[in-house]
PALO-141043 format. One record per residue (C-alpha): x negated, y, z; residue in one letter. Coordinates in steps of 0.001 Angstrom, whole numbers, plus 500000, padded with zeros to 6 digits. Each point is the difference from the previous one (the first is absolute). Layout:
REM PALO-141043
XYZA...
//
This chain:
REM PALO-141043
800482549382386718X501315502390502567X498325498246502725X496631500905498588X498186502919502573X498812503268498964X496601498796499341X500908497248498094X502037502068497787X496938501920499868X497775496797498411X502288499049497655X500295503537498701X496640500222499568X499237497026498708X502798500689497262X498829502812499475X496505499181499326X501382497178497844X502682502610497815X496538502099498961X497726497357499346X502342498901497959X500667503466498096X496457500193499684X499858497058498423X503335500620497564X498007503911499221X497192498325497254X503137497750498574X501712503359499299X496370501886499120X498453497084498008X501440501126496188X499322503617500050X496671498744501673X498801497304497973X501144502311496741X498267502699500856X496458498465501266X500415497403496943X501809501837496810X503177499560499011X498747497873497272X497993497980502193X502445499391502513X502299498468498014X497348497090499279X498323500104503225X502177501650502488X501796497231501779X496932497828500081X498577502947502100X502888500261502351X500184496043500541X496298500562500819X499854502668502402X503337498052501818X498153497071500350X497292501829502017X502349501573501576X501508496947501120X496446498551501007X499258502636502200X503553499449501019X498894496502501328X496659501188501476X501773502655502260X502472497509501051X497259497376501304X497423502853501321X502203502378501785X502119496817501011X497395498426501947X499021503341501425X503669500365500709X499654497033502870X496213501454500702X500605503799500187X504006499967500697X502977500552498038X500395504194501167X496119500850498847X500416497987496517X503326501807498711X497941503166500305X497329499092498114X501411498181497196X502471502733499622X497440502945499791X498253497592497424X502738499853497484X500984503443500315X497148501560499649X498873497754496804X502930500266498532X499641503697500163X496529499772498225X501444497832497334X501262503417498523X496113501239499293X499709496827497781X498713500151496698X499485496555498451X501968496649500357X496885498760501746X499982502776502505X503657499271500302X499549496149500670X497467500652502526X502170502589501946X503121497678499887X497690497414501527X499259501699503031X503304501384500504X501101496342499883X498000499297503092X501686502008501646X503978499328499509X499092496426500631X498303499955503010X503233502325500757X502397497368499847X498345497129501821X499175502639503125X503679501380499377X501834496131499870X498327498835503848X500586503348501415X503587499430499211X500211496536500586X498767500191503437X501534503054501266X503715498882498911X501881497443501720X500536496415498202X503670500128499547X499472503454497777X496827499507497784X502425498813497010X501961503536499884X496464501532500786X498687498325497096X502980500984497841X499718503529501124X496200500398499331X499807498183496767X503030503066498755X496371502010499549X500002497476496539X502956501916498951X499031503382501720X496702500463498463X499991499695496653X503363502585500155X497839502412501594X497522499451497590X502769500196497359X501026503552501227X496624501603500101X499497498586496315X503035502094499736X499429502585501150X496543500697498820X501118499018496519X498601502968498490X496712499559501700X496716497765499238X499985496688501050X497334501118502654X502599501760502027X501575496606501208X497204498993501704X499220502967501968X504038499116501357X498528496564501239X497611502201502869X503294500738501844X500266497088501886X496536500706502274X502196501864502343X501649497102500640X496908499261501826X500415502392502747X503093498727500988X498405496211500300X497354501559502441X502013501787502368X502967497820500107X499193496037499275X498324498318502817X498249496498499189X503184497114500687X499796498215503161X499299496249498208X496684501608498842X499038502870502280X499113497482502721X496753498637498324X498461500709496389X498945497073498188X495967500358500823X499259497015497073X497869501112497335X502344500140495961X497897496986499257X501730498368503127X502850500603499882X500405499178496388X498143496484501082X502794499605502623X503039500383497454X498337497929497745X498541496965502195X503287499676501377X502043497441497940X503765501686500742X498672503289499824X497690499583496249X503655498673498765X501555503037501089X497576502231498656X500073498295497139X503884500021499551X500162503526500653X497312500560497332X501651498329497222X503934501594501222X497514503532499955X498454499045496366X503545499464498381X501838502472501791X497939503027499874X499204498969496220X503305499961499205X501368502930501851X497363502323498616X501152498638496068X502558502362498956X499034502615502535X496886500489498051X500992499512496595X503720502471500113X498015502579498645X499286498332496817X503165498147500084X501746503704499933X497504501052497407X500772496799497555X503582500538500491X500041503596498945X497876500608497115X500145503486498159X501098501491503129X498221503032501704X497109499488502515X502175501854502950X502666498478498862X498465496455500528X498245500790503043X503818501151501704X500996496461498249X497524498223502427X500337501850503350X503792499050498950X499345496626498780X497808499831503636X502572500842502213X502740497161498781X497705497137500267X499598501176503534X503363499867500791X499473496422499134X497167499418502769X501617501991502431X503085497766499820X497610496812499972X497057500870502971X503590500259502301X501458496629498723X496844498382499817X499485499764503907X503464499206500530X500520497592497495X496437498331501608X501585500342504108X503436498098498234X498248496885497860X496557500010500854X495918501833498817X499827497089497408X503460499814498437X500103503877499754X496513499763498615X501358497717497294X502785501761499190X498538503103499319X497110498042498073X502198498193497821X502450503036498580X497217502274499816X499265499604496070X502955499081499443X501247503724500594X497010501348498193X500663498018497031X503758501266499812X498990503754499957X496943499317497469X501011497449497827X500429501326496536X497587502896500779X500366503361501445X503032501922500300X500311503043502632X503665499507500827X499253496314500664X496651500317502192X502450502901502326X502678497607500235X498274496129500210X496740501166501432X500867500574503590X501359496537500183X496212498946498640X498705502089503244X502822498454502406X497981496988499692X496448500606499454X499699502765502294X502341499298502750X498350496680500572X497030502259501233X501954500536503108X499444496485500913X496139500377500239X500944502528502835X501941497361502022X498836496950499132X495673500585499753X499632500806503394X502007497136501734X497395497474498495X497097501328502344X499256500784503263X499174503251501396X496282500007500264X499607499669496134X503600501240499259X498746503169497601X497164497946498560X502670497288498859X502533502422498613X496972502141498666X499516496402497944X503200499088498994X501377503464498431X496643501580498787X497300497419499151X502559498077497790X499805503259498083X496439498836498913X501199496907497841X503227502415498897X497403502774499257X499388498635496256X503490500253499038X500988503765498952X496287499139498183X501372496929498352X503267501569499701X498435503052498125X498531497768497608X502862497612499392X501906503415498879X497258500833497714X500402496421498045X503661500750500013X499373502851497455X500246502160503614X503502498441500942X500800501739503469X503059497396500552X498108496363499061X496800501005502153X502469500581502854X502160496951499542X496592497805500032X498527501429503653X503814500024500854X499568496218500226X497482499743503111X503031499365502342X500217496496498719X496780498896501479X501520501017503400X502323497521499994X496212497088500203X499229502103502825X503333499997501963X499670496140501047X496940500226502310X501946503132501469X500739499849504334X503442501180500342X499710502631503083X503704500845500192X500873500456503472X497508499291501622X497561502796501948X497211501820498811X496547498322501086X497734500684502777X496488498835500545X
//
């Protein structure tokens, strides 16, 4: 990548960077959610209701996920790429700031909704800003290198849980405001990339929505992507979301601080798994192809999962097998960076990606729900609840067939 110039250095900084906080925001209620949930709920009451509650306020959170993605997408190729980073940024920060005057689950839920919005109309804006400011013949290390903010934010995350162990839950939030500065530097350093600053899109959402679908190559593409982006960010966000509890069930009797140092730790391994896997993902894709990498990483998926749970919970075990488990489901994520936006063209590049990562969240959004409740049955069985949603990476492999393979060949114009 040393033939990159300043300025593009500068974008893909950025957009990592915006990327590595969203991200931590969205690991800091993971971390928070136990202490949280106990404390608004009872300890008593927690323990029958708790993860139900979590599920719940995830799934929201992964709605509004999907809403953000296909609103700020589609003002993305209306608005520019520049303009929607700063929003969407100063929109998660600051709500995930106000998340720490929260009192009740509800108030919670409807806090982690809007700060949802946000972080995924982040990532479509962030994706075409990279994508069409980096040559063709680097946008696989680019996507490796920006998809590291998998691994990167939920160790910053980790650390502030860390450090602010002997602190209310409240104070981790108030960390996730940090990142608004980052705002300042996307004003007075990123112009809008060449490929879009000549013209906006002038078409009205509805348009341009009408476009991608009344085109017959296009509405499969959007479609693919949606159902690689309903399976892949499912999966990815499985044990992510569920480590706490996984820590908790594995080290019963133990001290609260002691637990909580337990899952920063327990945080940081697996993420030694996806940083491994969001760089061999995109090379592994340049070397055999989208769809056989795709496949791959689909198929071995819950297999690794089932090797470190199987049995039940053991904290030696989850350190050690885990961040193979994230190798897989996580790294695969760094294919949504390379791969989504080769299937469109400029002019409705955003709005596609927008589609493919963040409104497949809305038929993924049920599962922390569903998963919640599956644990319940299972007499609250952390491990069997985990193994179950682990096994979304199998329907990947019905979507993979109707897949274009874009290997090699150059990124779309109108």
């Amino acid at each position: 990548m040393n033939s990159l110039s300043r300025l593009q250095w500068t974008i893909l900084l950025v957009a990592w960077l915006g990327w590595v906080f969203d991200i931590m925001d969205t690991a800091l209620f993971n971390f928070a959610k136990v202490p949280m949930m106990t404390e608004m709920l009872g300890a008593v009451r927690y323990k029958l209701e708790g993860p139900r509650w979590e599920g719940q306020i995830q799934t929201w959170f992964l709605v509004g996920w999907a809403l953000g993605g296909l609103i700020f997408g589609i003002l993305a190729d209306r608005w520019g790429r520049t303009r929607t980073l700063i929003v969407t940024i100063l929109m998660y920060c600051g709500l995930t700031g106000l998340t720490a005057l929260c009192r009740t689950p509800e108030q919670v839920m409807v806090a982690r909704f809007f700060t949802a919005l946000g972080i995924g109309g982040e990532w479509a804006a962030g994706a075409a800003l990279v994508a069409e400011s980096l040559p063709d013949g680097l946008r696989a290390r680019a996507a490796s290198f920006l998809q590291t903010a998998a691994a990167i934010g939920p160790v910053l995350a980790a650390l502030a849980n860390i450090g602010l162990a002997g602190s209310s839950w409240r104070m981790l939030f108030l960390v996730g405001i940090a990142p608004a500065f980052l705002c300042v530097l996307i004003r007075t350093k990123v112009p809008e990339p060449e490929r879009t600053a000549r013209k906006s899109n002038p078409e009205s959402p509805l348009a341009m929505l009408s476009e991608l679908f009344g085109n017959k190559e296009l509405r499969r593409n959007a479609i693919v992507a949606m159902g690689i982006g309903v399976v892949g960010v499912t999966g990815a966000g499985v044990v992510p979301f569920w480590i706490p509890n996984l820590v908790k069930e594995a080290s019963h009797g133990m001290a609260e601080i002691a637990i909580r140092h337990r899952t920063s730790n327990a945080t940081m391994a697996i993420h030694v798994g996806t940083l491994l896997g969001v760089f061999a993902f995109p090379l592994l894709a340049e070397r055999i192809g989208r769809k056989r990498a795709f496949g791959l990483f689909f198929a071995l998926s819950p297999v690794a999962t089932a090797l470190a749970l199987y049995g039940g919970t053991d904290y030696n075990r989850l350190l050690l097998l885990l961040p193979f488990a994230t190798f897989l489901s996580i790294g695969v994520s760094a294919g949504f960076v390379l791969y989504f936006p080769e299937l469109f063209p400029s002019r409705l590049r955003a709005t596609g990606a927008g589609l493919g990562y963040n409104v497949g969240r809305i038929f993924s959004a049920p599962i922390p729900w569903l998963t919640g409740l599956v644990i319940a049955s299972l007499n609250g069985s952390i491990a069997a609840g985990v193994l179950i949603a682990g096994c979304i990476y199998l329907f990947g492999l019905l979507v993979l067939p109707f897949a274009p393979e874009t290997r090699g060949k150059p990124l779309r114009a109108d």
